[in-house]
N, C-alpha and C positions, 0 to 999 in steps of 0.2 A: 238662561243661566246668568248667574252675578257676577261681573268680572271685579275681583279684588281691587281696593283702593291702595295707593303707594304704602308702604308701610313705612311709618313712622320711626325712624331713623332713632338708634340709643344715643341722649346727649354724652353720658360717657364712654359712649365707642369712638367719641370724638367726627360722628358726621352729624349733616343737618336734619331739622325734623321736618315734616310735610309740609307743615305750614309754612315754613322758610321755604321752604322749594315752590308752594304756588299759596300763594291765601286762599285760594278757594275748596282747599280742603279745613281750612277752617272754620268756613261758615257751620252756623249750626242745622241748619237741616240735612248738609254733606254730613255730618258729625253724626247725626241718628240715623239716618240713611246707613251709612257706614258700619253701626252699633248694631240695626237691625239685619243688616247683611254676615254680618259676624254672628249674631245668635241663631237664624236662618243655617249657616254652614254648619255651625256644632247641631242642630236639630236634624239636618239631613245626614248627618254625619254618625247618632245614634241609630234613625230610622232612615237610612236611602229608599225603603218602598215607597214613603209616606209623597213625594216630592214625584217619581215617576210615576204612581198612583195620579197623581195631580193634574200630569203633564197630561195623560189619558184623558182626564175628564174633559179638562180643559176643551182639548182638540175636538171631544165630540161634542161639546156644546158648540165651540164654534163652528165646526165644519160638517158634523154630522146631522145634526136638528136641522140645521134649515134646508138640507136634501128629505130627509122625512115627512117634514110638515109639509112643503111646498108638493114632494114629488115631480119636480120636472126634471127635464131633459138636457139642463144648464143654462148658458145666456142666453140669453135671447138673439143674438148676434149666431149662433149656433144652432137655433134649434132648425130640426131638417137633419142635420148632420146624425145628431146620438138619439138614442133611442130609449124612453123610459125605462127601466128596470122594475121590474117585482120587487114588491116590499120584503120579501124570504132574500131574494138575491145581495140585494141591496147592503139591506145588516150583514151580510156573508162577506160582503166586500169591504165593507166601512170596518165590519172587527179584523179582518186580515189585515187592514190598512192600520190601522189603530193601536191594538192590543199588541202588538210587536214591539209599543216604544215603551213598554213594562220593565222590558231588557236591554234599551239602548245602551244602558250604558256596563252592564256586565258583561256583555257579548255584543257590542255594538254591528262587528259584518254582519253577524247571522239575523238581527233586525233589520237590518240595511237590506237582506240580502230577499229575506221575504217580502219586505214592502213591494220592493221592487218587483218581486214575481207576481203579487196580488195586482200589483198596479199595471203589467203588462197583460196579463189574464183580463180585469179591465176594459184596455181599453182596444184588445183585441174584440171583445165583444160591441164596439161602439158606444160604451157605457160614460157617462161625464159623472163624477162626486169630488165636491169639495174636498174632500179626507184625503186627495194628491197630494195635499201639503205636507203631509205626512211623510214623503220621500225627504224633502229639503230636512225634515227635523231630525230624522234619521240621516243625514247625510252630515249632518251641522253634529252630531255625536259621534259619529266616526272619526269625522276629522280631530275631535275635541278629546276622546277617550280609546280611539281604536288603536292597531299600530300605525304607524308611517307606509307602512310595506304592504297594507292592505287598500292604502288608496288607490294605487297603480288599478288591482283588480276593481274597485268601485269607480273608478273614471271608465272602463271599457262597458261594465251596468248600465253606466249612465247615458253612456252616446247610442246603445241601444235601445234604451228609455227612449232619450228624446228623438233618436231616427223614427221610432215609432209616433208617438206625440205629434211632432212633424207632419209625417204624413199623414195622418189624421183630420188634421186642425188647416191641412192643404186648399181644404174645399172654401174655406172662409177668405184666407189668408194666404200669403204665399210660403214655403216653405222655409226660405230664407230669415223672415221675420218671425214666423214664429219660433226657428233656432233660437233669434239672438235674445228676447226675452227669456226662454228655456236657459238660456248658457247665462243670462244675467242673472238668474235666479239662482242655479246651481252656484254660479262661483260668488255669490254673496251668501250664500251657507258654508259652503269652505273658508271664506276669507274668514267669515265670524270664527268659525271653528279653530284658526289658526291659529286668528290673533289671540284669542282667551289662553289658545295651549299656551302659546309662547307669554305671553302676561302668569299664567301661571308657574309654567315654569324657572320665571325671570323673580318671580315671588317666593319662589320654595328657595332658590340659589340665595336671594339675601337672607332668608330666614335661615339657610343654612350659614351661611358667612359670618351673620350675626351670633350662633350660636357658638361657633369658631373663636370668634374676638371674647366673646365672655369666657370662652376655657381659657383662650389665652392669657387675659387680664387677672382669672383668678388665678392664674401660675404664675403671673410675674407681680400680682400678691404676697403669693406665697414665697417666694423666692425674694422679697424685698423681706419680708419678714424673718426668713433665714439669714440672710444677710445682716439684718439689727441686731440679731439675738447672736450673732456669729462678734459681731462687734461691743455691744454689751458684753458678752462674756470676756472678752480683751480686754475691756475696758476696768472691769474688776478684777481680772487677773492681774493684772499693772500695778493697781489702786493698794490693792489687799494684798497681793503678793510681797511685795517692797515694803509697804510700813509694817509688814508683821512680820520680815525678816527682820528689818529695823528694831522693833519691840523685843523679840525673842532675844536678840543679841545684850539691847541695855537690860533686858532681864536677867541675863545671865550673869552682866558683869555686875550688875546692882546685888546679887547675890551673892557673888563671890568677895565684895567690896565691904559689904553690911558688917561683919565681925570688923574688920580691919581699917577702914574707914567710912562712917557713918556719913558724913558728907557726900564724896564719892556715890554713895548706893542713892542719898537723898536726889541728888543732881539728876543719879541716873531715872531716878523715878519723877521727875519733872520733865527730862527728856520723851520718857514712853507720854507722859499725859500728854504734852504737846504732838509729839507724834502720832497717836491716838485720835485726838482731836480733828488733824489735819489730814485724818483719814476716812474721820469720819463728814468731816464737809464736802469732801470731794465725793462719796457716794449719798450722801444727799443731794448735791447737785446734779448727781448724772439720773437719779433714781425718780428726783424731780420731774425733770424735763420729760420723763415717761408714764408717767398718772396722766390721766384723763380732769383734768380741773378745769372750770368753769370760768376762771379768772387765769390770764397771760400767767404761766409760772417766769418766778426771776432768776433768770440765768447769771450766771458767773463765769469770766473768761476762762476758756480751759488754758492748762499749765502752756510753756513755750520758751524758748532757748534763754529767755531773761531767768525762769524761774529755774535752771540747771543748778544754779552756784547753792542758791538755796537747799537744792536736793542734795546736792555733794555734803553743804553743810551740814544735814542729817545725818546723813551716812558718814561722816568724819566723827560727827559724835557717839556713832557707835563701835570704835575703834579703828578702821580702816583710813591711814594715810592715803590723802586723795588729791590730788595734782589737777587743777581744769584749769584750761584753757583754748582760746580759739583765735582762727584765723581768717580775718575779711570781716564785713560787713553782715556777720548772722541774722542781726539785728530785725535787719530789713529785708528778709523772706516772708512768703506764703505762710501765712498762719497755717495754714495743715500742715505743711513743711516743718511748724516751728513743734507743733503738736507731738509729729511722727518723730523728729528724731529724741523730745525731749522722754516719749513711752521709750523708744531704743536704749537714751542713755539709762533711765530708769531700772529697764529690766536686767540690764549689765551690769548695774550695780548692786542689784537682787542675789545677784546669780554668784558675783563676785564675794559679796557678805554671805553668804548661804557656803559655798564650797572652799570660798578658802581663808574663810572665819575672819575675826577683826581685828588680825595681826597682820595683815596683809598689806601693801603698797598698792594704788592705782593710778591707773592717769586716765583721763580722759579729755578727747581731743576735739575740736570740731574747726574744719577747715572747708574754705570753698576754692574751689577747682575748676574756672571755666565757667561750665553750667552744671557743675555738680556739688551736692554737700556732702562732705566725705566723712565720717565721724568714727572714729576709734576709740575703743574701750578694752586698757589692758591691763594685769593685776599680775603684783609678782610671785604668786599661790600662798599657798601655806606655811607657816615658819618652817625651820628645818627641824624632820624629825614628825614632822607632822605627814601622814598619807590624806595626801586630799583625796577629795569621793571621787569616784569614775563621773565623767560625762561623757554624751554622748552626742555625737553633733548631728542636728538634725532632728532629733528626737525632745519631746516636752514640749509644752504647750507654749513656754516662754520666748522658745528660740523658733517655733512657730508664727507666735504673733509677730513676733519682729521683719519675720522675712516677709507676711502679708501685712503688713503698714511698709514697709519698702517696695513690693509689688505694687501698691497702688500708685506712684509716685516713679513709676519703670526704676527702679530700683535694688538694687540683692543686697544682701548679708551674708556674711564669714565669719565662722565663727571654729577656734581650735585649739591647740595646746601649744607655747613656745619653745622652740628648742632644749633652754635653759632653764625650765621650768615656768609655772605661771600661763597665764589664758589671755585670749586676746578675744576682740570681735571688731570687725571691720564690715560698716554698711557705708553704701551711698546713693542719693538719694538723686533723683533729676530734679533741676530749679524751677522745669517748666512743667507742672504738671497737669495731668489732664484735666478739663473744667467740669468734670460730671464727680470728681473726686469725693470720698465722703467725709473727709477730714477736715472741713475747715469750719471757721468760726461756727461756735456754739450761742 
């Protein structure tokens, strides 16, 4: 039998490959060797008769022809002791011995089991044949292919085997030595038989382990990949969300402005194009970075607590009174830090122009606390006389994304209606945040 070569380790399962473990599986004669042992198993693997057919022939070239041709009595060290055989008898015995290892390995006891009786038959008759060998090969398949629980019964075969053998072989020899060749032979058919099981089986557990880490790698593929698209989709909500609030709003007023003042509407229609523009750069850059090109695509810093005032100032031009300011050193935070709270203030101020239109008052705050970034964003709702739209807290995708960009950062959001009318939202953010983060620099 072939006992399998180490199997070559997947380089991205992250272990080594054989060659690293020893170079001598990469010499090339081990390398064909190995190739032809491989095509060997897939052959015996469509046709298994073709291989214990083999095994058959094998054995009676070697161990049966040259009892036929010769016809003696065995070694010469022996002869006296056994007694020629008939050529009728002879084949009778050599096929009992033989023709049983057809099945060794689909039924390995019950080939074990007859050798054994043909070989006792045998050599109760005083009869010597080569074709004994025939026990160890069958003993060397049981151990390799039988159960565990069937050796127990084949070791009590076998010490009656060789009690027998023993005293046989007594007249030459002493009985003692010729046990201990007997018990050398037999337990050097076990031992093979073990080691191959246990090599095989040590070989099927990595091929199973190995198959293990590929489902697993393709799940935290795919899982990595739900996650981008979980973030891309954030990332356009943000993007597009806010500047087409923004647009909607100078549309609105650009139109209601156009009869009454022509200027006014013009302004407000240089606002959208600029807005527009600045909307449309920012989803080229993100849309960028995710094509597959040939050439380093050029990245652009994402937005961050410097670029807030600016955002405020868009959103001032589209009617809403807006108050920012901060507290501490913002400055000099974690660019994902600076990232996350600049989409939070972003989307508050979305939310703010959307419901409670561009008469409304806001402030917006950003203060640090300790080791936290605390940031508030509150608006005094809708003029009076005005029913602002129902919200719902908790609910929409906007006030979604916020609490998972503060999640990543051990951080929550609050978000509600104030007593006196008008909306508030209160996130805070940890300073320290975890280094696997996926927020930071672009």
């Amino acid at each position: 039998m072939t006992v399998n070569a180490p199997a070559a380790a997947d380089p991205a399962l992250g272990g080594p490959s054989a060659a690293e473990l020893d170079p001598l599986w990469s010499h090339p004669l081990v390398v064909r060797m190995t190739r032809l042992a491989q095509r060997l198993r897939q052959e015996d693997a469509q046709h298994p008769w073709v291989l214990d057919t083999g095994i058959v022939i094998i054995a009676f070239v070697l161990f049966c022809l040259p009892d036929l041709v010769r016809g003696d009595s065995g070694p010469r060290e022996l002869a006296g002791t056994f007694s020629p055989l008939p050529l009728a008898g002879m084949l009778a015995l050599q096929a009992g011995l033989i023709l049983p290892l057809l099945w060794r390995r689909r039924a390995p006891f019950l080939a074990f089991g007859v050798i054994a009786v043909v070989l006792l038959i045998q050599w109760s008759q005083s009869a010597w044949l080569r074709a004994d060998i025939a026990l160890l090969i069958a003993l060397y398949s049981l151990t390799l292919h039988g159960r565990l629980r069937s050796l127990l019964a084949a070791a009590g075969i076998v010490a009656v085997v060789l009690t027998v053998v023993a005293i046989r072989v007594s007249a030459v020899m002493s009985a003692a030595e010729g046990l201990f060749f007997l018990v050398c032979a037999v337990t050097a058919a076990t031992a093979l038989g073990l080691a191959v099981r246990i090599r095989r089986s040590q070989l099927a557990g990595l091929r199973e382990r190995a198959a293990r880490l590929e489902v697993e790698r393709d799940q935290r593929i795919k899982l990595a990949a739900a996650g981008e698209r979980t973030r891309v989709a954030r990332e356009m909500h943000d993007i597009v969300g806010h500047n087409l609030s923004v647009m909607i709003t100078l549309a609105d007023g650009g139109a209601y402005a156009a009869g009454a003042t022509p200027d006014r509407a013009a302004e407000a229609l240089g606002l959208i194009a600029e807005t527009g523009r600045q909307a449309l750069g920012e989803l080229r850059r993100m849309l960028g970075a995710l094509r597959e090109q040939q050439d380093a695509p050029q990245f652009s810093p994402q937005p961050s607590i410097a670029d807030i005032d600016s955002l405020c100032r868009r959103t001032r031009a589209a009617g809403p009174a807006i108050i920012y300011r901060t507290t501490g050193d913002v400055d000099a935070m974690d660019r994902g830090i600076q990232l996350t709270a600049y989409r939070i203030v972003q989307e508050a101020l979305t939310n703010t122009l959307k419901h409670a239109g561009p008469k409304t008052q806001a402030e917006v705050w950003l203060n640090i606390a300790e080791h936290q970034l605390q940031i508030r964003v509150q608006d005094s709702g809708p003029p009076t006389g005005r029913t602002r739209p129902e919200r719902s807290i908790g609910e929409g995708h906007g006030l979604v994304g916020m609490k998972e960009r503060a999640a990543m950062y051990g951080g929550s959001v609050l978000a509600g209606p104030l007593p006196g009318g008008g909306w508030t939202l209160q996130a805070e953010l940890e300073l320290d945040p975890p280094t696997d983060s996926p927020e930071g620099d672009r």
